[in-house]
C-alpha positions as CSV (number, residue, x, y, z in Angstrom):
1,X,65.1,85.0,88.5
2,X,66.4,88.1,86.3
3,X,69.5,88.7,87.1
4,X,70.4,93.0,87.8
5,X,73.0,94.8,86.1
6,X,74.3,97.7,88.5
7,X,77.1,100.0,86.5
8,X,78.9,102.7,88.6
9,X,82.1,104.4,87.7
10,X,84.4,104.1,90.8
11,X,87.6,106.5,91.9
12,X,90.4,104.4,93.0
13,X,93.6,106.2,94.4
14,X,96.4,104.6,94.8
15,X,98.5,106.2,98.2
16,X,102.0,105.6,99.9
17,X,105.2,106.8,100.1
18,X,107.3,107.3,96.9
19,X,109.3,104.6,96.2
20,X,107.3,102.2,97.2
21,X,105.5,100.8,94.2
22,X,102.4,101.9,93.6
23,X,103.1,102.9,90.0
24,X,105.0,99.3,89.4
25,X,101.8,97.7,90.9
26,X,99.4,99.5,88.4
27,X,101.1,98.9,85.7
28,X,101.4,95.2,87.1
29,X,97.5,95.1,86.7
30,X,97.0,96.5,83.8
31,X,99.7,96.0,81.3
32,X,101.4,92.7,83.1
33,X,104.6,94.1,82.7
34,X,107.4,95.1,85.0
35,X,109.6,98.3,84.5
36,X,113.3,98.5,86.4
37,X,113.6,101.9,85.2
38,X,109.6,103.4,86.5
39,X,110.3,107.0,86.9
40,X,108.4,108.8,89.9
41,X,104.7,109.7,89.1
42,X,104.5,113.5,89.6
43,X,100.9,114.9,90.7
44,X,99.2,112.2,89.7
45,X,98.0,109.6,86.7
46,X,94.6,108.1,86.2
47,X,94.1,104.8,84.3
48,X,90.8,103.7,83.0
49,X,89.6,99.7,83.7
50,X,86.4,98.3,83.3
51,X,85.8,95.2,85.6
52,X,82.7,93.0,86.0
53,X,81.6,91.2,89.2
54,X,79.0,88.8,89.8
55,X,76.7,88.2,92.4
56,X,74.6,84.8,91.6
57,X,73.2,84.4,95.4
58,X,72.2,88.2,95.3
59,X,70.9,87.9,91.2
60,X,73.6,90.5,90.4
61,X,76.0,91.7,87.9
62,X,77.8,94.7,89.0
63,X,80.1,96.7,86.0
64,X,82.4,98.6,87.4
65,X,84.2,101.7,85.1
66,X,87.5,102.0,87.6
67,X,89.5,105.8,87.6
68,X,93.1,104.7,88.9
69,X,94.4,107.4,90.1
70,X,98.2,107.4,91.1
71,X,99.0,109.7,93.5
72,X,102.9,110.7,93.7
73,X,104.1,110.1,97.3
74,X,105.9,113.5,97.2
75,X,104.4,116.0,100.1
76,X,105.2,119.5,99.1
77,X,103.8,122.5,100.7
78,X,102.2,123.6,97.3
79,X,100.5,120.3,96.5
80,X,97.1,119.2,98.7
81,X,96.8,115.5,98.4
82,X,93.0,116.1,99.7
83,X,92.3,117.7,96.0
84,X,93.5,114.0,95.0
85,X,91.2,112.3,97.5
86,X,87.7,114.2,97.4
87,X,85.0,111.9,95.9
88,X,87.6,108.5,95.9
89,X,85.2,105.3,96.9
90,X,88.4,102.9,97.5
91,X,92.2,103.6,97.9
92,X,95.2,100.9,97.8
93,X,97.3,102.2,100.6
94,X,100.9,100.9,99.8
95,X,104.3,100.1,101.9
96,X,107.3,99.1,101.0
97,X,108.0,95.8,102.9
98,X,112.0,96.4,102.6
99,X,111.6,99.8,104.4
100,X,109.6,99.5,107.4
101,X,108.9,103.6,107.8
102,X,106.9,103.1,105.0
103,X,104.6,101.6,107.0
104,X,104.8,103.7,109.8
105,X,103.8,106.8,106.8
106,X,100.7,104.6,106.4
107,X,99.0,105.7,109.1
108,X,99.2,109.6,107.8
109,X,97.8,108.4,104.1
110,X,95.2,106.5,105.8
111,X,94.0,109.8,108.1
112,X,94.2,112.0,105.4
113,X,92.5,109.7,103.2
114,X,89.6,109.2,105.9
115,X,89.6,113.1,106.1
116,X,88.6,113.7,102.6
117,X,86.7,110.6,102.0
118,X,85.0,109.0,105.0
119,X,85.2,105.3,105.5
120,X,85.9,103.8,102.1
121,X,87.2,100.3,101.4
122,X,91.0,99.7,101.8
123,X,93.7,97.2,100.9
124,X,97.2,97.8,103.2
125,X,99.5,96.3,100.3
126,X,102.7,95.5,101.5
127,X,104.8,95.7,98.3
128,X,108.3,94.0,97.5
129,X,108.2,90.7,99.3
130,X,110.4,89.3,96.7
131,X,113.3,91.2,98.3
132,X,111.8,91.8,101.9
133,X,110.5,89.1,104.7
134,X,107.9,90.1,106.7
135,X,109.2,88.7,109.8
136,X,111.4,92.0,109.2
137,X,108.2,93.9,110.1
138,X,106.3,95.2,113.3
139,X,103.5,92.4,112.7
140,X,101.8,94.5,115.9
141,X,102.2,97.9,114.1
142,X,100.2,96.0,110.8
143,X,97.4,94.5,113.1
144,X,97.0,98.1,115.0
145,X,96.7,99.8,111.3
146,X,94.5,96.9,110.0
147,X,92.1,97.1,112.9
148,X,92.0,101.1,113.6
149,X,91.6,101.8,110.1
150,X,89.3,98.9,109.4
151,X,91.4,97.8,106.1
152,X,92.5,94.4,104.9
153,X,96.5,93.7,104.8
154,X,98.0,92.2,101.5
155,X,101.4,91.4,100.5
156,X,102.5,91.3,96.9
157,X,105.6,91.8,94.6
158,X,105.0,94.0,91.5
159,X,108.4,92.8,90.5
160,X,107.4,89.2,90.1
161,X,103.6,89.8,90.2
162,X,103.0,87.2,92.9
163,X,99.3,88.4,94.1
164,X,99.4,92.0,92.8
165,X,96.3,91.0,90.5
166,X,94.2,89.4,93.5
167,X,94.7,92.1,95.9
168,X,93.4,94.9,93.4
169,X,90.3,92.5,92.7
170,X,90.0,92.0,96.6
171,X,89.5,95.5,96.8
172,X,87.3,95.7,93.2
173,X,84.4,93.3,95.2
174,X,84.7,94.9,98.0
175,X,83.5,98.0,95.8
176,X,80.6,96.3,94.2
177,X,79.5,94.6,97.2
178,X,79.1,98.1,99.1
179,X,77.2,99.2,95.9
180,X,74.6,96.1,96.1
181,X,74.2,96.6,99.5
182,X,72.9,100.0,99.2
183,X,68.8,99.8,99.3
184,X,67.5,100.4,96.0
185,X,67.4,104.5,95.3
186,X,69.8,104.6,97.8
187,X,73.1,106.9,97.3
188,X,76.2,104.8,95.1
């Protein structure tokens, strides 16, 4: 069987409060490094990655060109998040597990994300379990976001790097997957 090589370039934001590690994570993946002293992202930053996922059972190959986009988690009167979110295929919605509102501010990225871009894969990331416990957390609150917004719940550390790597890859097949499951001529 020949095996089919699908290539799509994919927008990826990146969404949550400030603080809570979305620029730390990022640079997590794609440098493997940790920065104490990450200053705020203001507006937002895209990063470039190229990933390839493959699909023996379905003869595939999917290439992925990945736009990272790091939206600040400032909300300011003069700056629309929605001219952030038009046209993203996947988002990393991110909470600080050592500051429960975080979470709670979840559910307001996670509507204005579905606003602007229709149902898209997600990945909840809670963030800093190296210095939180999620026992700490309103585990019914998490299953309520999980299920409503039809999004898959993570925890990592971008401090130590303890499954920062797998979740972005979790949601980097999800992607692909979505794109071989479109019938051929289909939309991607």
């Amino acid at each position: 069987m020949e095996r089919r090589v699908v290539r799509l370039v994919r927008k990826v934001c990146l969404l949550g409060e400030p603080g809570v590690g979305k620029t730390s994570l990022l640079r997590r993946l794609l440098l493997g490094t940790f920065d104490p002293e990450q200053r705020a992202t203001v507006g937002a930053s895209v990063s470039d990655r190229t990933v390839v996922v493959s699909y023996p059972e379905k003869g595939a190959e999917v290439h992925l060109k990945l736009r990272l986009w790091d939206i600040t988690g400032h909300r300011r009167p003069v700056m629309s998040h929605r001219t952030f979110l038009r046209a993203t295929h996947g988002a990393l919605v991110v909470a600080d597990a050592s500051r429960p509102e975080t979470l709670h501010a979840t559910i307001d990225w996670l509507d204005e994300l579905k606003g602007e871009a229709g149902e898209v894969p997600v990945i909840l990331i809670l963030n800093k379990m190296d210095i939180s416990d999620i026992e700490r957390l309103d585990l019914e609150l998490l299953r309520d976001i999980c299920v409503g917004f039809d999004c898959d719940l993570r925890t990592a550390s971008a401090r130590t790097g303890q499954d920062v790597v797998s979740s972005f890859q979790q949601l980097f097949m999800k992607l692909a997957r979505r794109a071989l499951d479109v019938p051929s001529g289909g939309a991607q």
